[in-house]
C-alpha positions in Angstrom: 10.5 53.1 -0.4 10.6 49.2 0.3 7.2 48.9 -1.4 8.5 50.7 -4.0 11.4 49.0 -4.6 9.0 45.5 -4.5 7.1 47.4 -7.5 10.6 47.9 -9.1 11.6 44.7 -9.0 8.0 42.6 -10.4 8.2 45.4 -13.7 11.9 44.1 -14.0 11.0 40.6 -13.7 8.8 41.3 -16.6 10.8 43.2 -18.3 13.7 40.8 -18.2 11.3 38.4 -20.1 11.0 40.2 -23.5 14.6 41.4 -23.3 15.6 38.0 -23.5 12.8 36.4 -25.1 13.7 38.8 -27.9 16.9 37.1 -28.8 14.6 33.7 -29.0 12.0 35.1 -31.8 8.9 37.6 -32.1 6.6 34.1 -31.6 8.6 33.6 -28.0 7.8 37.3 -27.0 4.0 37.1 -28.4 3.0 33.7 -26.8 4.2 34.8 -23.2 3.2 38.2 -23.4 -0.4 36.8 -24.3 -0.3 34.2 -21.7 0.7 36.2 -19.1 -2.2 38.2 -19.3 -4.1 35.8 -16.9 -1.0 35.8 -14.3 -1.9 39.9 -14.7 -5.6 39.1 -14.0 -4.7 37.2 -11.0 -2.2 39.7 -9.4 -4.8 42.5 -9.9 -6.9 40.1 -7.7 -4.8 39.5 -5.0 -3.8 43.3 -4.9 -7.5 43.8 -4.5 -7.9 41.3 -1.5 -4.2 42.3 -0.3 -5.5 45.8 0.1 -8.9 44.8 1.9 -6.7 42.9 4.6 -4.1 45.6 4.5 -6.4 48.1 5.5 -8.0 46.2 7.8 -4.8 45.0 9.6 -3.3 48.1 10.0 -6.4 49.8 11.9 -6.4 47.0 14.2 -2.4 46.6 14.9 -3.0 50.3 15.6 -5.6 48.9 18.4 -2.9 45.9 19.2 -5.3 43.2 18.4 -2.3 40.5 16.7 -5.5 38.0 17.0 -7.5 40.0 14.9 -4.7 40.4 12.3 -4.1 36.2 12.2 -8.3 35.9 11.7 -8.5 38.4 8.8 -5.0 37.0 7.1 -7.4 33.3 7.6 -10.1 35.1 5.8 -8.0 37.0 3.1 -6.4 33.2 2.5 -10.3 31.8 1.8 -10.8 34.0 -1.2 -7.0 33.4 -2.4 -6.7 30.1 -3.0 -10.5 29.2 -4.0 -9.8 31.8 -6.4 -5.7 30.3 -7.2 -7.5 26.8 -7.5 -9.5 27.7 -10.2 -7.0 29.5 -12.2 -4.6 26.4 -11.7 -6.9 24.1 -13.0 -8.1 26.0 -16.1 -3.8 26.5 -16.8 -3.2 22.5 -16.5 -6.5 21.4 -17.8 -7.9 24.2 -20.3 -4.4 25.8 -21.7 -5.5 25.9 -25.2 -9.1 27.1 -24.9 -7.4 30.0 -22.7 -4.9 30.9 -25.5 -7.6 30.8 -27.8 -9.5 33.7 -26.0 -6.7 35.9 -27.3 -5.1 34.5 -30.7 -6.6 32.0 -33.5 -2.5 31.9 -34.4 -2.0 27.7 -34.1 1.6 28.4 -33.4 1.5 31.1 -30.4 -1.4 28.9 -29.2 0.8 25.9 -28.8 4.0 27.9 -26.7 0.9 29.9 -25.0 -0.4 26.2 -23.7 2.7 24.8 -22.8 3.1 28.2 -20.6 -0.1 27.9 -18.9 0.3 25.0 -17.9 3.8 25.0 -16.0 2.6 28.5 -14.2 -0.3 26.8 -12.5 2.3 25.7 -10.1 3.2 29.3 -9.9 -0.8 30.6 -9.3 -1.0 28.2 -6.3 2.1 29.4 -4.7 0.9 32.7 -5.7 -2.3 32.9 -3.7 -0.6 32.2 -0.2 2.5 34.2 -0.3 0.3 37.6 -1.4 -1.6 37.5 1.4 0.8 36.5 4.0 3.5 39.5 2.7 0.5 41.9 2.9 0.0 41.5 6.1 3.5 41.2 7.2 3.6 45.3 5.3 0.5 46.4 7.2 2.2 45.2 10.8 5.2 47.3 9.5 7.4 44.2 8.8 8.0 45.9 4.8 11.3 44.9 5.0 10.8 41.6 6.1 8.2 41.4 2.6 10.8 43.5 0.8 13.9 41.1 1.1 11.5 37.9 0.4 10.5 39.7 -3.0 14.0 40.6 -3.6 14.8 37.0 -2.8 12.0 35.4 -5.3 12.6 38.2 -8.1 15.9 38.1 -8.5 16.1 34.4 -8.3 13.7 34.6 -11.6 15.7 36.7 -13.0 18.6 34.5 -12.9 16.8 30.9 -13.3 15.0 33.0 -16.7 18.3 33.4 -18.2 19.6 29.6 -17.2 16.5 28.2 -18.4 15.7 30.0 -22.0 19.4 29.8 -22.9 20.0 26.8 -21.4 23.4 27.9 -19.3 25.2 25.6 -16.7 23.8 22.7 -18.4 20.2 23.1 -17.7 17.7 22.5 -20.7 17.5 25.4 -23.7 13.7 25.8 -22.9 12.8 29.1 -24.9 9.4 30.5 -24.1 9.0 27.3 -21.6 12.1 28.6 -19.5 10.3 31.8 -18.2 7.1 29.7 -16.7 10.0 27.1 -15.2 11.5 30.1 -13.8 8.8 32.0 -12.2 7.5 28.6 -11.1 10.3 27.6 -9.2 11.2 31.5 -7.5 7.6 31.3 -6.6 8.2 27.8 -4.7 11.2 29.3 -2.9 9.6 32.7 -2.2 6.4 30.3 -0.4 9.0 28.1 1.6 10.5 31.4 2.5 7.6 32.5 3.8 6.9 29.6 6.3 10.3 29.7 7.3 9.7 33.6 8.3 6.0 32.3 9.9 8.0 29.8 11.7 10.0 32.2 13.4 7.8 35.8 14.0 6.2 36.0 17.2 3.0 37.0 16.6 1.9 36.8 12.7 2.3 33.3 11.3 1.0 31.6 8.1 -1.0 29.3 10.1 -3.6 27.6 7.7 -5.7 26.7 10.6 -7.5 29.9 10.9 -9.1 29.3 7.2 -11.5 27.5 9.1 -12.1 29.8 11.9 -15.8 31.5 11.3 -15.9 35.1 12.7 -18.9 37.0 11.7 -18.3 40.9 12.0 -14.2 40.6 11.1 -15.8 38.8 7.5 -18.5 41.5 6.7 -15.6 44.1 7.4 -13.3 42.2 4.7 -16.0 41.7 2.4 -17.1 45.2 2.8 -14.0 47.0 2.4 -12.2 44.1 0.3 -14.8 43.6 -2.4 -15.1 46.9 -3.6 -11.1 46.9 -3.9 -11.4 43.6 -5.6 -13.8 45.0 -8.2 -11.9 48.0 -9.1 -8.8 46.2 -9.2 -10.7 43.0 -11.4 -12.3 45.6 -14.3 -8.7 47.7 -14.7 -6.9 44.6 -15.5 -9.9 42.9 -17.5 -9.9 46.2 -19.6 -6.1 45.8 -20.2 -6.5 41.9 -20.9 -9.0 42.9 -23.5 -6.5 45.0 -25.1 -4.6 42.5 -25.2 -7.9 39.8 -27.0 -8.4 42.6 -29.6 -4.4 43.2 -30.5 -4.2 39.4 -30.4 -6.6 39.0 -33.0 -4.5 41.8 -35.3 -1.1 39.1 -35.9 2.0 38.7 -34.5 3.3 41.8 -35.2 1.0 43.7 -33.0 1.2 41.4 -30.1 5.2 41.8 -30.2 4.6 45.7 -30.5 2.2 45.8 -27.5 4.5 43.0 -25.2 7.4 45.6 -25.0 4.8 48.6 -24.4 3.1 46.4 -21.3 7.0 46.9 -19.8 7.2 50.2 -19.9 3.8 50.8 -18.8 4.5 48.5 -15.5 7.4 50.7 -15.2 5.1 54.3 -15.1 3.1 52.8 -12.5 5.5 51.8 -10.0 5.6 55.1 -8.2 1.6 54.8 -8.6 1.1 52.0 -6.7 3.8 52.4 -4.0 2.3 55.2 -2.7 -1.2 53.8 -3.0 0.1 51.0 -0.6 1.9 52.3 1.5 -0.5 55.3 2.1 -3.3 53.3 2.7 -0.9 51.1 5.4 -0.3 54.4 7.0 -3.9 55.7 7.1 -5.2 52.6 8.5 -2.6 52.7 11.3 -3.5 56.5 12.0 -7.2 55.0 11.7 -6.6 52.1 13.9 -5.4 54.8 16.8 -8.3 56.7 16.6 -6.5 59.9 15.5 -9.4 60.6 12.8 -7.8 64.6 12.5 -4.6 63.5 11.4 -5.7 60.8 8.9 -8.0 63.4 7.4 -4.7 65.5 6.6 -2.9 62.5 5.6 -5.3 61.7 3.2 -5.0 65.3 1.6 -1.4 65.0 1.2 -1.2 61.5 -0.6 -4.1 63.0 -2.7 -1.5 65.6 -3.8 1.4 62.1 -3.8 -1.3 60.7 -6.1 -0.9 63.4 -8.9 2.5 64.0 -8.7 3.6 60.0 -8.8 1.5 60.1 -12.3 2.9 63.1 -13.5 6.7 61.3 -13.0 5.8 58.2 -14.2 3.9 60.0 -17.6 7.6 61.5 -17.8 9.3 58.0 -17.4 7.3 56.4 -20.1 8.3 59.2 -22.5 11.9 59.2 -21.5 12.0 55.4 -22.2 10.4 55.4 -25.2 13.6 55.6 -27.7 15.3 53.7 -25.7 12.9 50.7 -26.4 12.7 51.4 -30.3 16.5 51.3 -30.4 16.5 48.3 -28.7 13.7 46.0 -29.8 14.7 43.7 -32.6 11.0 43.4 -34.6 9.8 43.2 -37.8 9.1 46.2 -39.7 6.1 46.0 -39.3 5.9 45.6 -35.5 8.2 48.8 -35.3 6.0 50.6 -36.7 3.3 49.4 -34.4 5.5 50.0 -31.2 6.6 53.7 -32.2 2.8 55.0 -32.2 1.8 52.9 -29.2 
């Protein structure tokens, strides 16, 4: 239910986006929903590495091994921020060439860039806190993880609204104020995390393990990681090229497809909280040696597996006149958004 409930609250943070972007303009709502494709991209990745250091975590806190835990979390940070660094420098040096990949519009290239490049303060806070509230949830500290997300989204939440409407004072941003936003939650959500390192027991965010070399623990993450990674990398490049080839059809399109990316986040939330949290729980059962009872667990979320897309197949239908009634398009656009 916590990881859930962290699922729940990332699709509202992105769905509190276009609802208020759509009072700003169909251009607002376009640029950021193109943009925000790579941010997509890049949480796909860490969910991919997240889940390699999840599983591996979990089988050996069922063994009791904490040091093995702080050695793969060193490991797990390695491939996170080379792969954060590189994204961060492409946003603040290469923003327009990025935009580019998915509109020739001039004018949703321009808010796109400007986007970019305030988030790539958000991809290098993004790279440590992934790994570190991973694996906090495979030690069993998802509350912990939970309240830190709760924390950092709802802060966006509120900072979206202060920045794109300019409330209390603060600059009317538009577009801008959702990357200032996210930026800034994702700051707070990292110093949260040292301050939550700096006082657990046993698993800190202790950078000095990047550099510790441990042969058989980093075949084990690159064996069980990387095939995680992949998967995880080619479903959200397929989306993302959804998103180059409706780019490439207008504004209209892109505006259409931005409010069904929200609904879709919100179908898969069931989806991917019990893919976490059953994969937590096997590599515990794992971890103990108990190889029977993870056999049978495995059966069961198999069965979770169906069901949790069933329900969320039912949620996107259930929301879909709500999100016609509410989205304030073009013609055009509407038309687009009813058959999608």
């Amino acid at each position: 239910l916590p990881i859930i409930v962290q699922n729940l609250l990332s699709a509202a943070v992105s769905s509190a986006d276009v609802v208020m972007l759509n009072y700003v303009g169909q251009s607002s709502i376009s640029a950021v929903s193109l943009a925000s494709q790579y941010a997509s991209v890049l949480f796909m990745v860490f969910y991919g590495l997240g889940t390699g250091a999840t599983m591996l975590c979990a089988q050996y806190y069922g063994k009791g091994d904490m040091q093995a835990i702080q050695m793969i979390e060193g490991i797990a940070l390695r491939f996170s921020l080379g792969i954060s660094v590189l994204f961060a420098g492409a946003a603040w040096f290469l923003p327009k060439q990025m935009m580019q990949i998915f509109t020739n519009d001039q004018e949703l290239v321009a808010v796109g860039a400007s986007y970019l490049r305030c988030m790539s303060i958000c991809y290098l806070c993004w790279g440590i806190t992934e790994v570190y509230l991973a694996v906090l949830r495979s030690v069993g500290r998802v509350v912990v993880s939970t309240a830190m997300n709760v924390i950092a989204f709802s802060l966006n939440i509120v900072l979206n609204a202060v920045f794109i409407f300019g409330l209390f004072g603060a600059p009317k941003l538009g577009a801008m104020g959702v990357a200032a936003a996210t930026s800034l939650s994702r700051l707070i959500e990292l110093a949260a995390c040292f301050a939550v390192s700096f006082y657990s027991r046993d698993i800190k965010l202790d950078f000095r393990y990047l550099f510790v070399r441990h042969k058989v623990l980093f075949s084990d993450f690159v064996r069980l990681s990387l095939p995680a990674l992949g998967n995880d990398i080619s479903w959200s490049l397929a989306f993302s090229m959804y998103s180059v080839i409706i780019g490439h059809l207008g504004t209209d399109a892109v505006a259409a497809n931005s409010f069904v990316i929200v609904v879709r986040n919100f179908g898969t939330i069931l989806c991917f909280g019990m893919a976490s949290a059953g994969g937590i729980l096997l590599g515990r059962i794992i971890g103990e040696n108990k190889l029977d009872e993870a056999q049978d667990g495995a059966k069961k979320l198999m069965k979770l597996t169906v069901i949790t897309g069933a329900l969320g197949g039912l949620l996107i239908l259930a929301a879909a006149p709500i999100v016609l009634s509410y989205a304030q398009l073009t013609d055009q656009a509407m038309h687009y958004l009813k058959y999608m």
